[in-house]
C-alpha positions as CSV (number, residue, x, y, z in Angstrom):
1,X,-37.3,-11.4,-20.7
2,X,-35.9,-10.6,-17.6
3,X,-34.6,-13.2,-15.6
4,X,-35.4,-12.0,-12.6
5,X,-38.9,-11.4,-10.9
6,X,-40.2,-8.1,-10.6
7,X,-39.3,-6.2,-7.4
8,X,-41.2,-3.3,-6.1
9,X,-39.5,0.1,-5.7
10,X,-38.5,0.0,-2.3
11,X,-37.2,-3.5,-2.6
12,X,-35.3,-2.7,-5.5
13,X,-33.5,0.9,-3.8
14,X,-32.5,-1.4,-0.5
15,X,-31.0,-4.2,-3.0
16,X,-29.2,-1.5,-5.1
17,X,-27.7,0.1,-1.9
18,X,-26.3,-3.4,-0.7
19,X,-25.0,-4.0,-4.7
20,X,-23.5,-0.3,-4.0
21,X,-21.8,-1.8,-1.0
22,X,-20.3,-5.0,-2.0
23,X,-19.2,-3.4,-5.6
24,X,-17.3,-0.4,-3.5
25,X,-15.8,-2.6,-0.4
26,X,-14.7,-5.0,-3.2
27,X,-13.1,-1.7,-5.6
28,X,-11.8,-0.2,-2.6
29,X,-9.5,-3.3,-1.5
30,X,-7.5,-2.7,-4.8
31,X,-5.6,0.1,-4.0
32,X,-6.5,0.8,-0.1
33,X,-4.1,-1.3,1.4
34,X,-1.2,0.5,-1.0
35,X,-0.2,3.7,1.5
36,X,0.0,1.3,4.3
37,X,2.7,-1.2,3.0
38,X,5.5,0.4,5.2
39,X,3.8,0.1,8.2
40,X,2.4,-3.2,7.4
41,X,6.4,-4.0,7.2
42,X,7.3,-3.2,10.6
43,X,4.1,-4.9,12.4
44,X,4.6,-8.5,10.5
45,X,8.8,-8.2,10.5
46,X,8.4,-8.5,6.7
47,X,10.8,-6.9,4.3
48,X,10.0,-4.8,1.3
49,X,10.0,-7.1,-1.3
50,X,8.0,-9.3,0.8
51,X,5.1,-7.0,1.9
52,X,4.2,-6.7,-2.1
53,X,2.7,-9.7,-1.9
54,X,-0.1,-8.6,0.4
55,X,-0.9,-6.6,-2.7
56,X,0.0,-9.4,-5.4
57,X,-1.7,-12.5,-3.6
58,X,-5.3,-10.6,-3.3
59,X,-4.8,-9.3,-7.0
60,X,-3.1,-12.5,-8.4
61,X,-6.5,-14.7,-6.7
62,X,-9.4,-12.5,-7.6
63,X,-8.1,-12.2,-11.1
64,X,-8.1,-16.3,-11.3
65,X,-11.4,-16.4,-9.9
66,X,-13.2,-13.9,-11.7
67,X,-13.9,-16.1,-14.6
68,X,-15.4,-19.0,-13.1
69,X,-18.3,-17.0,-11.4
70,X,-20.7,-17.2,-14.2
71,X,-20.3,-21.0,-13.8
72,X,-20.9,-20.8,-10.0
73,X,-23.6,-18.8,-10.1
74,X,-25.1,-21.0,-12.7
75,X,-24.3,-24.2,-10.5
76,X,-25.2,-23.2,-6.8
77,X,-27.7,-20.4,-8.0
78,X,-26.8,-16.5,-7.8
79,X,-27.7,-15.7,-4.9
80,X,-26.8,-18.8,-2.5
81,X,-23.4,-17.5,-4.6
82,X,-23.2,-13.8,-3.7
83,X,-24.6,-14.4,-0.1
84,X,-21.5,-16.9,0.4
85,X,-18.8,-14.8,-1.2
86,X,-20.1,-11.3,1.6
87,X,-20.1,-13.4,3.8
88,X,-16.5,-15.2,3.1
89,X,-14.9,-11.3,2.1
90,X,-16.1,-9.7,5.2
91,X,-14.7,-12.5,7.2
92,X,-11.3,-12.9,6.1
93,X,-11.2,-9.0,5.7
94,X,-11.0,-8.9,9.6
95,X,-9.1,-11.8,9.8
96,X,-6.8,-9.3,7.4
97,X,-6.7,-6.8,10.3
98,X,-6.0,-9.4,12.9
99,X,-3.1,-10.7,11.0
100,X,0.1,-11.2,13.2
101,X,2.5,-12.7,10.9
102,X,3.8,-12.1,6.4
103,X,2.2,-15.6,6.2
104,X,-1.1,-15.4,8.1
105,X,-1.6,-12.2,5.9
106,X,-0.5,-13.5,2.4
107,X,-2.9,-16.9,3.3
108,X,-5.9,-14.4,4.6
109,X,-5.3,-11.9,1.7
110,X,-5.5,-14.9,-0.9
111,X,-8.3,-16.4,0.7
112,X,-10.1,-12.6,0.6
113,X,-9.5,-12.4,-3.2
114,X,-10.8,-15.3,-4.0
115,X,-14.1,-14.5,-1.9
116,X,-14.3,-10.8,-3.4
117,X,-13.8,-11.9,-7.0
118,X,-17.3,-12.6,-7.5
119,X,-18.8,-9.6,-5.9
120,X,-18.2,-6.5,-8.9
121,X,-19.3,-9.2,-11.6
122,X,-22.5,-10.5,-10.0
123,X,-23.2,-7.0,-8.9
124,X,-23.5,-5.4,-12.4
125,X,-25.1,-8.6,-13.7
126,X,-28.2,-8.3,-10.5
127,X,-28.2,-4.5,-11.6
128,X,-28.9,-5.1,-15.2
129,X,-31.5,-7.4,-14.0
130,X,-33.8,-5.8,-11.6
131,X,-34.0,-2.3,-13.7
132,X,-36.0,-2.3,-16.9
133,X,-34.4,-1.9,-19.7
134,X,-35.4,1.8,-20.0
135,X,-33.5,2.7,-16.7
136,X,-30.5,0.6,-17.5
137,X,-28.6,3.6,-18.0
138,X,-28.9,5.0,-14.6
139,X,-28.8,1.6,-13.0
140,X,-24.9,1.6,-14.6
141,X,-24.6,5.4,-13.4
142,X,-25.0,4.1,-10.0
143,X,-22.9,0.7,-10.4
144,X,-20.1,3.2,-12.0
145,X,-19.6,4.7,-8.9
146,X,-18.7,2.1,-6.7
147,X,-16.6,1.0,-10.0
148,X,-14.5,4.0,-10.9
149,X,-14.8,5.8,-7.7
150,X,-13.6,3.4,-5.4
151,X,-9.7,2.9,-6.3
152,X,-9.5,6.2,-7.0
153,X,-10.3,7.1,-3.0
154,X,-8.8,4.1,-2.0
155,X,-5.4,5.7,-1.4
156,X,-6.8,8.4,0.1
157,X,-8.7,6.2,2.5
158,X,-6.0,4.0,3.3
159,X,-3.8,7.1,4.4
160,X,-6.3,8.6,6.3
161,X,-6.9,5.5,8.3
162,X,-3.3,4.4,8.7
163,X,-2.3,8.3,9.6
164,X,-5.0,8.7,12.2
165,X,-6.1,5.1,13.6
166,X,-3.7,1.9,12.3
167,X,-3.2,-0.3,9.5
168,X,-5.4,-2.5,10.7
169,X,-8.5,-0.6,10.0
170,X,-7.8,-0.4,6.3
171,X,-9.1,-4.1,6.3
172,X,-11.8,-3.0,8.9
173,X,-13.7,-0.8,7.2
174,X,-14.7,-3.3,5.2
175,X,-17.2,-4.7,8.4
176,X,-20.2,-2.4,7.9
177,X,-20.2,-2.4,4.5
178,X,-20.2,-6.4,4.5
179,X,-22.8,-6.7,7.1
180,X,-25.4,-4.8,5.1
181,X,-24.5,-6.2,2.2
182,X,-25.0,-9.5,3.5
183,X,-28.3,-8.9,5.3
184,X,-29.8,-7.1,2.0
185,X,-28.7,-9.3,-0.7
186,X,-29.7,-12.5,1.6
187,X,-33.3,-10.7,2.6
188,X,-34.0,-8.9,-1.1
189,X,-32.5,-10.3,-4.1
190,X,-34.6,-13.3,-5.6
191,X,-33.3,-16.5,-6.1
192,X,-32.9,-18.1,-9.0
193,X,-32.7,-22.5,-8.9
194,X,-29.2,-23.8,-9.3
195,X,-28.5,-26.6,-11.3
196,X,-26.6,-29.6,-10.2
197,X,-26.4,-31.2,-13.2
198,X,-24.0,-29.0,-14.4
199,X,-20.3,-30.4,-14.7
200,X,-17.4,-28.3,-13.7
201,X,-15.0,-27.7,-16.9
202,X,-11.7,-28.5,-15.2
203,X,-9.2,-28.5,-18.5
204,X,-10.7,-24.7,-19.6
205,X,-10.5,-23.3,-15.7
206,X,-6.8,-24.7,-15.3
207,X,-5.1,-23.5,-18.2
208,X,-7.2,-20.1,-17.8
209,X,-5.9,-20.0,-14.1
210,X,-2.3,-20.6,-15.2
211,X,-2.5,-17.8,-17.9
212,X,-4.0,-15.2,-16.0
213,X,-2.4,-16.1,-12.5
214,X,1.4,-16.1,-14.2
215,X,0.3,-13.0,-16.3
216,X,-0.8,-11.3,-13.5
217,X,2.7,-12.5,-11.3
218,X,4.3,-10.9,-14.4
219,X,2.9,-7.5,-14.0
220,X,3.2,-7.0,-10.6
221,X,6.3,-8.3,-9.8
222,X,8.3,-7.0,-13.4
223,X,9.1,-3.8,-12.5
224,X,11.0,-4.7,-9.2
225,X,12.9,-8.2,-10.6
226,X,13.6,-5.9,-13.7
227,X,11.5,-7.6,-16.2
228,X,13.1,-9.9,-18.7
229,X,17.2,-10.5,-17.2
230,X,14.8,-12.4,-14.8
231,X,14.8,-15.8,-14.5
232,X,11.5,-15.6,-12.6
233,X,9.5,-13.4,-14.7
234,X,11.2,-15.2,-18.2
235,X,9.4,-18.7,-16.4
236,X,6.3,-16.8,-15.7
237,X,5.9,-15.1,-18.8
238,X,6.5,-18.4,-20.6
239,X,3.6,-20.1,-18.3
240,X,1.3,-17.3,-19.0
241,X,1.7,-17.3,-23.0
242,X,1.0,-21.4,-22.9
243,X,-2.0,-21.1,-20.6
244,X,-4.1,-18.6,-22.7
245,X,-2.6,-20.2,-25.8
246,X,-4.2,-23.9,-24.3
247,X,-7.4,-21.8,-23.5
248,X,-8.2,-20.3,-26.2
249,X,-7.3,-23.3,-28.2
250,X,-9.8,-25.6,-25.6
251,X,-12.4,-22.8,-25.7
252,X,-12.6,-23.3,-29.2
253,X,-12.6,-27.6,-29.3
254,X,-14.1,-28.3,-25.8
255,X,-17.8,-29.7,-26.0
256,X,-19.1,-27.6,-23.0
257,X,-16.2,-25.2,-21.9
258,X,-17.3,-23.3,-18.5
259,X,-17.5,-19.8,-20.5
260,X,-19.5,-20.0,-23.6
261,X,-18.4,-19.1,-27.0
262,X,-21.3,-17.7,-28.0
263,X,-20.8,-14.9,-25.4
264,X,-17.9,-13.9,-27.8
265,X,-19.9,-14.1,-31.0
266,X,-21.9,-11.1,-29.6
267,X,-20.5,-8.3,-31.5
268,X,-21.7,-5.3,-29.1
269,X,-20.6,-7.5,-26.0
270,X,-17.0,-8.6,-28.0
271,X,-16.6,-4.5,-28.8
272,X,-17.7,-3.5,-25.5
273,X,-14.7,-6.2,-23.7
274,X,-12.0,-4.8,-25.8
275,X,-13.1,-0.7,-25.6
276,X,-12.8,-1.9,-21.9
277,X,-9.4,-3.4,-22.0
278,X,-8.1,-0.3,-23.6
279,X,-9.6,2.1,-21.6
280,X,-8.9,0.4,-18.4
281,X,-5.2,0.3,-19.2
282,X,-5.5,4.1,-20.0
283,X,-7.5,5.5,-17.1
284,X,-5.6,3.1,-14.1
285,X,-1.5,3.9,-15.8
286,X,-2.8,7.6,-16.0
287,X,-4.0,7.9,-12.1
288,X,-0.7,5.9,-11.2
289,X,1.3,8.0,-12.9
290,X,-0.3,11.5,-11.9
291,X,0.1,11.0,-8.3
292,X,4.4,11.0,-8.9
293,X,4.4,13.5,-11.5
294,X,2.7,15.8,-8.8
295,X,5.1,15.0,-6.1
296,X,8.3,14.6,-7.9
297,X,8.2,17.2,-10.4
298,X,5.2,19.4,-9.6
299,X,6.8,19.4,-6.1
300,X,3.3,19.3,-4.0
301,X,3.4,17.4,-0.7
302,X,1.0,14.3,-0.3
303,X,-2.2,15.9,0.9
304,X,-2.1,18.8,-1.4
305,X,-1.4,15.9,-4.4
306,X,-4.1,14.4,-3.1
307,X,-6.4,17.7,-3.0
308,X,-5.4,18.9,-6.5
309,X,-6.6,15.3,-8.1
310,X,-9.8,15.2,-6.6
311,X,-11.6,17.1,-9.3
312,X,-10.6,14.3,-11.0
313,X,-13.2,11.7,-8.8
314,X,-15.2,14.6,-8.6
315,X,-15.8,14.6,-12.2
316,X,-16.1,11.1,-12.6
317,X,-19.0,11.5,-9.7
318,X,-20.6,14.1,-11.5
319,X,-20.6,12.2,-14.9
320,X,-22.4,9.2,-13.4
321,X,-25.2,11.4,-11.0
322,X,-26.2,13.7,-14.3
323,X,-25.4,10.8,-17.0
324,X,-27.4,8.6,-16.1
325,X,-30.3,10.4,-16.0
326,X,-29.5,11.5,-20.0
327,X,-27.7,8.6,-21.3
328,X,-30.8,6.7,-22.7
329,X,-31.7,9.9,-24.1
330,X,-28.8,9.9,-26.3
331,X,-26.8,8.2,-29.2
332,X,-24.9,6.0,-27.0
333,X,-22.1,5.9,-29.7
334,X,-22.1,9.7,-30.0
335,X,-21.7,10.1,-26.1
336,X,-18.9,7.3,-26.4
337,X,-17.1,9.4,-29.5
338,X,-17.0,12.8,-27.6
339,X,-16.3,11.3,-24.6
340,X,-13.1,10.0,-26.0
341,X,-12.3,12.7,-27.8
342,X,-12.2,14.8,-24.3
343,X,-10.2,11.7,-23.1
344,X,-7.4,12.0,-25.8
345,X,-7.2,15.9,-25.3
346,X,-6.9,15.8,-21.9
347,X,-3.9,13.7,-21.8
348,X,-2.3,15.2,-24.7
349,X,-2.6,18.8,-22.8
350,X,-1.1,16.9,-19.4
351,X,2.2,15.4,-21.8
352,X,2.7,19.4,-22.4
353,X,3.2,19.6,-18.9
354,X,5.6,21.3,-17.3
355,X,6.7,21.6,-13.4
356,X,5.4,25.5,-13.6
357,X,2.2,24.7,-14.6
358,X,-0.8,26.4,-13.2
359,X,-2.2,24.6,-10.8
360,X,-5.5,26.1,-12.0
361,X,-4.6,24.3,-15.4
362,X,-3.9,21.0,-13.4
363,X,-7.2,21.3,-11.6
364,X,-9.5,21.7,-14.6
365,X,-8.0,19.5,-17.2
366,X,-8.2,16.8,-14.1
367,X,-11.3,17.3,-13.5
368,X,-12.6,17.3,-17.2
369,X,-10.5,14.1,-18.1
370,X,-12.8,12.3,-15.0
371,X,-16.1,13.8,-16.3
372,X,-15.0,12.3,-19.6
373,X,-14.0,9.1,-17.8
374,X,-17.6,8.6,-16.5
375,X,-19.4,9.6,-19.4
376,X,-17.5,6.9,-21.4
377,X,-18.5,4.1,-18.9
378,X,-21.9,4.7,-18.9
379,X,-23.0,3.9,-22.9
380,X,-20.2,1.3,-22.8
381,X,-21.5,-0.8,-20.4
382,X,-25.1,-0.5,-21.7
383,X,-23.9,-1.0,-25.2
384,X,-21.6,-3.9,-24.6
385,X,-24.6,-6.0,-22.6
386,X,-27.5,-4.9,-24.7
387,X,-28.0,-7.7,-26.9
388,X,-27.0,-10.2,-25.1
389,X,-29.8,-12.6,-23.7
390,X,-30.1,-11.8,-19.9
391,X,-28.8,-16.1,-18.7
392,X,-25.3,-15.0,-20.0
393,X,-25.0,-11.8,-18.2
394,X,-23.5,-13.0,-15.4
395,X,-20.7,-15.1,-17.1
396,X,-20.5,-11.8,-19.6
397,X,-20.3,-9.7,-16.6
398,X,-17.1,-12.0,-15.1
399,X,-15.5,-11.3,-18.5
400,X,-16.0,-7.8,-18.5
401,X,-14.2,-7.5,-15.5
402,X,-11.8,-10.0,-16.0
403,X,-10.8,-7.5,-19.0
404,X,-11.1,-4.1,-17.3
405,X,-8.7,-5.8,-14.3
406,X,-5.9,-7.0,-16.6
407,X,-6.5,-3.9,-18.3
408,X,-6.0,-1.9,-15.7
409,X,-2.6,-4.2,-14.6
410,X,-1.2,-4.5,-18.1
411,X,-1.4,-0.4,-18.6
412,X,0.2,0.4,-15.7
413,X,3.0,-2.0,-15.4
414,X,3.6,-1.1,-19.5
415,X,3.7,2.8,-18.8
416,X,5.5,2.4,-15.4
417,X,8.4,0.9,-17.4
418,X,8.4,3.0,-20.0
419,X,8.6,5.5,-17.8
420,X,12.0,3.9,-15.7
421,X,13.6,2.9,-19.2
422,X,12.9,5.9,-20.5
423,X,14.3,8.1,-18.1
424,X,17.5,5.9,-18.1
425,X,18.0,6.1,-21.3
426,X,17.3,10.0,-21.5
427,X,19.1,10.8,-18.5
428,X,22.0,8.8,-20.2
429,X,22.3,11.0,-23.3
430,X,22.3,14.0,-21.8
431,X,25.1,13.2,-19.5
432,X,27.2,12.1,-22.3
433,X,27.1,16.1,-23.5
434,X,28.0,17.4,-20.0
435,X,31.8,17.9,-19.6
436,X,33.2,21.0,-17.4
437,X,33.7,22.3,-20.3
438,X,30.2,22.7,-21.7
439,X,28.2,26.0,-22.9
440,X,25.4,25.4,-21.3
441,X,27.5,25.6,-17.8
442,X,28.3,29.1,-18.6
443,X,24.8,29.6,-17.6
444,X,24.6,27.9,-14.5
445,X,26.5,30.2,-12.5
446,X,26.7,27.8,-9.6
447,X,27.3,24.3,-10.9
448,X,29.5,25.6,-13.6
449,X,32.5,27.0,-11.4
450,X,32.0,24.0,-8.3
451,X,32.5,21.4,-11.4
452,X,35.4,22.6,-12.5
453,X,37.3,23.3,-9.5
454,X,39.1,19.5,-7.6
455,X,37.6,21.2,-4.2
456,X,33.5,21.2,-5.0
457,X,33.5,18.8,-8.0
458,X,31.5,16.1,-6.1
459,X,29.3,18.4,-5.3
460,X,28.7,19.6,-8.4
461,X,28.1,16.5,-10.4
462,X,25.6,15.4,-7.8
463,X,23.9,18.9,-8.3
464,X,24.5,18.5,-12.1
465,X,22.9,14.6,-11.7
466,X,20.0,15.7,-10.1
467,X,19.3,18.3,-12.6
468,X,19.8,15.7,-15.4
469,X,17.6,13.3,-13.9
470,X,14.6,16.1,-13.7
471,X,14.9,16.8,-17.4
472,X,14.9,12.9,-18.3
473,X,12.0,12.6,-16.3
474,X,9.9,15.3,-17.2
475,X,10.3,14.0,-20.9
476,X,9.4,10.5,-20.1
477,X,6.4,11.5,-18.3
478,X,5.7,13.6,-20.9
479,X,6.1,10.3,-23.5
480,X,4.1,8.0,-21.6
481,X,1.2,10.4,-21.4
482,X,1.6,11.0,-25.1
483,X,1.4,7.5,-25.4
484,X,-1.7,7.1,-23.7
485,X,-3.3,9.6,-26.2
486,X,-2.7,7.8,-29.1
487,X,-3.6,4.4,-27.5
488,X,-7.0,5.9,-27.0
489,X,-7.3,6.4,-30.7
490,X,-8.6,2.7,-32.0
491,X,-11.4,3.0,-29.2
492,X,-12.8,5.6,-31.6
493,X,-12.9,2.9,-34.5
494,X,-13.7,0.2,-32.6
495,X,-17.0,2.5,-32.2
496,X,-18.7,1.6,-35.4
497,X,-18.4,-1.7,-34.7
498,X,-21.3,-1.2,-32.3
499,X,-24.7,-1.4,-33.0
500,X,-27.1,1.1,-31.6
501,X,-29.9,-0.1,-29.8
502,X,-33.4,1.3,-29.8
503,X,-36.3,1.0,-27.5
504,X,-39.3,0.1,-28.2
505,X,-42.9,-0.8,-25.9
506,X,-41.7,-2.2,-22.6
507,X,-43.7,-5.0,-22.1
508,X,-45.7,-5.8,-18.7
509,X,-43.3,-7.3,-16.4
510,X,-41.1,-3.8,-17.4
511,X,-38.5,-5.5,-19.5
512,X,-38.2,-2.9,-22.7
513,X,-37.6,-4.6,-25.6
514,X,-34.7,-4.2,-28.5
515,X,-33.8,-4.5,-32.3
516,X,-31.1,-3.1,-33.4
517,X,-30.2,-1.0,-36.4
């Protein structure tokens, strides 16, 4: 049964735009603020290592809050919830743009995460409840775009505004899309009765904050404090191994924890969270890492990078618009299977790369790896949420985000390493078989004479280091991408774990009904 009342079409359109908005002003904060760092630096006298926390405080506080909103929702009632958290995003994001100090914008940027980590969740749970079962699959299409679509423009965005207006307006955008969010969701989506008797689970939200926050601290700050010969990231990693530990462990003793077991005990919806995880951490490492390979080995400028990966959205847009409108019409496992499939090929033809690749080549493989992107997220989130009984879709939805997020983080902090140690250690070997004296300089008719004469030496060996360092790192992009494809491999197993659903007679209030095979 649906636990929502019925809507009438019109109703239902306006409330999906404003689920549209708050989903893609919430996406779009992850990565929009990213291109305007450096000038960010020079307005709030901040220095480089600093300035990463306006990134790292949002991320750090929406990841820590996205679990409790199933609770919340529960407690003050879904919408007095969403209403609150527009209101409290849209707020602090122009208090964001007004920022005049590193401090004012850390405290407003934290205080902006925690509002916004509610708004994908309860989204996607409002959107499986106001469309029928039958139509699920486009109502997913369209909560896919704001989803997918949104980090992957957010760069783009974020230059565009810095370039041509300031900083500042990275955080404004968000305005419009807030207001109407606001004024939709608070004059259209029903209202369901909190419950006050509910008790907050303090132990389970504590040692789940102190996991996730110090994993999250972990991933974003690693790469820069160079992982592990850090004391900071040893204490973190420590911190974030004992609070999942003492979560898990109270999840599994605790009389009413705030997330309920039984969410787990759903085998489509447990399937569904780890396919996510994985292909989270494959999709975000693989845009991160596409952007440098085209700059620094492919040897485009910025705005033609940016040009030559737009197929990419483009095809993720396309998969959603004519997916949805087929998915229920198909084996939802068979759609996942293929899907992946054109996933793993597509990055195993991109670690074949080269820097003379055809930029026709990069275009189309681009552009069928996002068409494969969307038409992966569509049956997933249908299948994962399926069988679960609609009260738990909003704490399952908080999940399933709180996996796709540390997916996301976790794959592109592992690959981005890879990628550094990698190169270092590549870049070492090969140096240790260049001497003056070497064949291969016979070949290179301009570094081989300038090394081995005292006069253009220096020279030389900064020519023959550069070289050295474009080999390593074409080879350890070419790993990580590799890597990538054969990560994607146990999503195709984890597959026939799933069961398939079928529809049957919808009954009157428009709520199809399920068994499963």
């Amino acid at each position: 049964m649906n636990s929502q009342p019925s809507l009438v079409v019109g109703q239902r359109f306006l409330l999906t735009v404003c689920m549209m908005a708050a989903t893609l002003m919430q996406a779009l904060d992850t990565t929009i603020a990213n291109v305007a760092l450096p000038y960010m630096q020079g307005s709030l006298s901040a220095s480089a290592d600093q300035v990463t926390w306006v990134l790292t405080s949002y991320i750090t506080a929406a990841a820590i809050m996205t679990a409790p909103v199933g609770w919340l929702a529960a407690r003050y009632g879904r919408k007095n919830l969403f209403v609150a958290c527009l209101i409290g995003f849209t707020i602090t994001s122009m208090l964001c743009g007004l920022a005049q100090s590193l401090p004012q914008m850390v405290v407003f940027r934290l205080m902006q995460g925690i509002a916004g980590a509610a708004l994908v969740p309860l989204s996607q749970a409002v959107m499986m409840d106001i469309y029928p079962a039958e139509q699920r699959g486009q109502a997913m299409a369209i909560f896919g775009i704001g989803v997918m679509f949104g980090p992957i423009i957010g760069p783009t965005l974020g230059g565009w505004l810095t370039e041509y207006y300031n900083w500042r307006f990275v955080f404004y955008v968000n305005l419009p899309f807030g207001i109407l969010a606001t004024i939709g969701t608070a004059m259209f989506l029903p209202k369901t009765p909190p419950r006050p008797e509910l008790r907050f689970d303090v132990t389970g939200f504590a040692v789940l904050a102190l996991g996730v926050g110090a994993l999250q601290l972990v991933l974003d700050r690693g790469q820069g404090e160079d992982w592990f010969s850090s004391g900071e990231i040893i204490m973190e990693a420590a911190l974030a191994v004992l609070g999942l530990y003492l979560f898990i462990v109270h999840l599994a003793t605790a009389k009413e924890p705030f997330m309920p077991p039984r969410i787990l005990a759903d085998r489509n919806f447990l399937a569904g969270t780890i396919v996510m995880f994985i292909v989270a951490a494959v999709i975000m490492a693989s845009s991160a890492l596409l952007a440098p390979w085209l700059q620094t080995l492919g040897g485009y400028p910025v705005d033609q990078a940016g040009i030559i990966m737009a197929p990419r959205g483009a095809g993720v847009m396309l998969a959603m618009i004519v997916g949805g409108r087929f998915v229920n019409r198909l084996d939802h496992r068979a759609v996942m299977t293929i899907s992946i499939l054109a996933q793993i090929w597509a990055l195993w033809v991109i670690s074949t790369w080269t820097p003379d690749v055809a930029e026709r080549e990069l275009i189309i493989v681009t552009a069928i790896q996002g068409f494969a992107i969307g038409t992966m997220f569509l049956p997933l989130q249908v299948l994962a949420f399926v069988t679960l009984e609609p009260h738990l879709r909003t704490q399952a939805s908080a999940l399933f985000s709180l996996a796709r997020n540390m997916g996301g983080a976790l794959g592109i902090a592992v690959l981005q390493f890879l990628l550094v140690r990698n190169g270092q250690i590549l870049h070492s070997e090969f140096a240790s078989y260049m001497t003056p004296f070497h064949r291969w300089l016979d070949q290179a008719p301009l570094i081989g004479p300038m090394l081995r004469s005292p006069q253009t030496m220096p020279q030389g060996a900064v020519m023959l280091d550069g070289m050295i360092n474009r080999q390593a790192a074409i080879i350890a992009f070419k790993d990580d991408f590799l890597l990538m494809a054969i990560a994607s491999v146990p999503v195709l197993l984890l597959t026939f774990f799933v069961r398939k659903p079928k529809v049957i007679a919808a009954p009157p209030d428009g709520e199809a009904a399920h068994v499963m095979d």
